[in-house]
N, C-alpha and C positions, 0 to 999 in steps of 0.2 A: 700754149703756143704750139708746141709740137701736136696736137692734134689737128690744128688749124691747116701744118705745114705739109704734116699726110693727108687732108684732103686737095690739097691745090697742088694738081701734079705740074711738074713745069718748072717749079719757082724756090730757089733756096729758100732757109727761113730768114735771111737780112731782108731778103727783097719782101716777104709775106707781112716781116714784119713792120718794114717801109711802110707798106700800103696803108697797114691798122694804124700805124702812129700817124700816117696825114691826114687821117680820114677825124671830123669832127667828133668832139669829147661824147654827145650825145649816140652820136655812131657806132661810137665805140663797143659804150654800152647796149646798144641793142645787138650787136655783132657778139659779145659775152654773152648777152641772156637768151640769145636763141640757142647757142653752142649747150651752156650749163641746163638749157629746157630740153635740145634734142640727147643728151646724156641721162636727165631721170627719164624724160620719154622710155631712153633704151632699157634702164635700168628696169623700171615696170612691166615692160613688156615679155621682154630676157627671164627676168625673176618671175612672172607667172608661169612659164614652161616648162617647168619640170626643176630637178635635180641637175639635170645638165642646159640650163639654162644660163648659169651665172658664167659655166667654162666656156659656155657661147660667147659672151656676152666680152670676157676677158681675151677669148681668141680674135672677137671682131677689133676689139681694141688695139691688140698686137698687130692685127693688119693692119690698120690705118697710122699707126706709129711707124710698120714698118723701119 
């Protein structure tokens, strides 16, 4: 949820999470699998670059948690 909530600037997380909970069951889940797919995406791509790849990878995350 708090990733969800630093990508959507603008919107506390009641309201972000308003929206996922009206939104239909099947939604939902495609709304999770894309999140959990663009995360190994990162993870693969991050973890192929080097040794400072993963500190990458954990700074980008700290931004978007913000």
């Amino acid at each position: 949820m708090f990733l969800l909530c630093g990508l959507v600037v603008g919107l506390t997380e009641e309201e972000v999470e308003a929206r996922i909970t009206a939104l239909h069951p099947a939604d939902q889940a495609l709304l999770i699998g894309g999140i959990l797919s663009a995360l190994a995406l990162a993870t693969v791509v991050f973890g192929h670059s080097g040794p400072g790849g993963i500190v990458a990878f954990w700074a980008a995350i700290a931004f978007v948690l913000r």
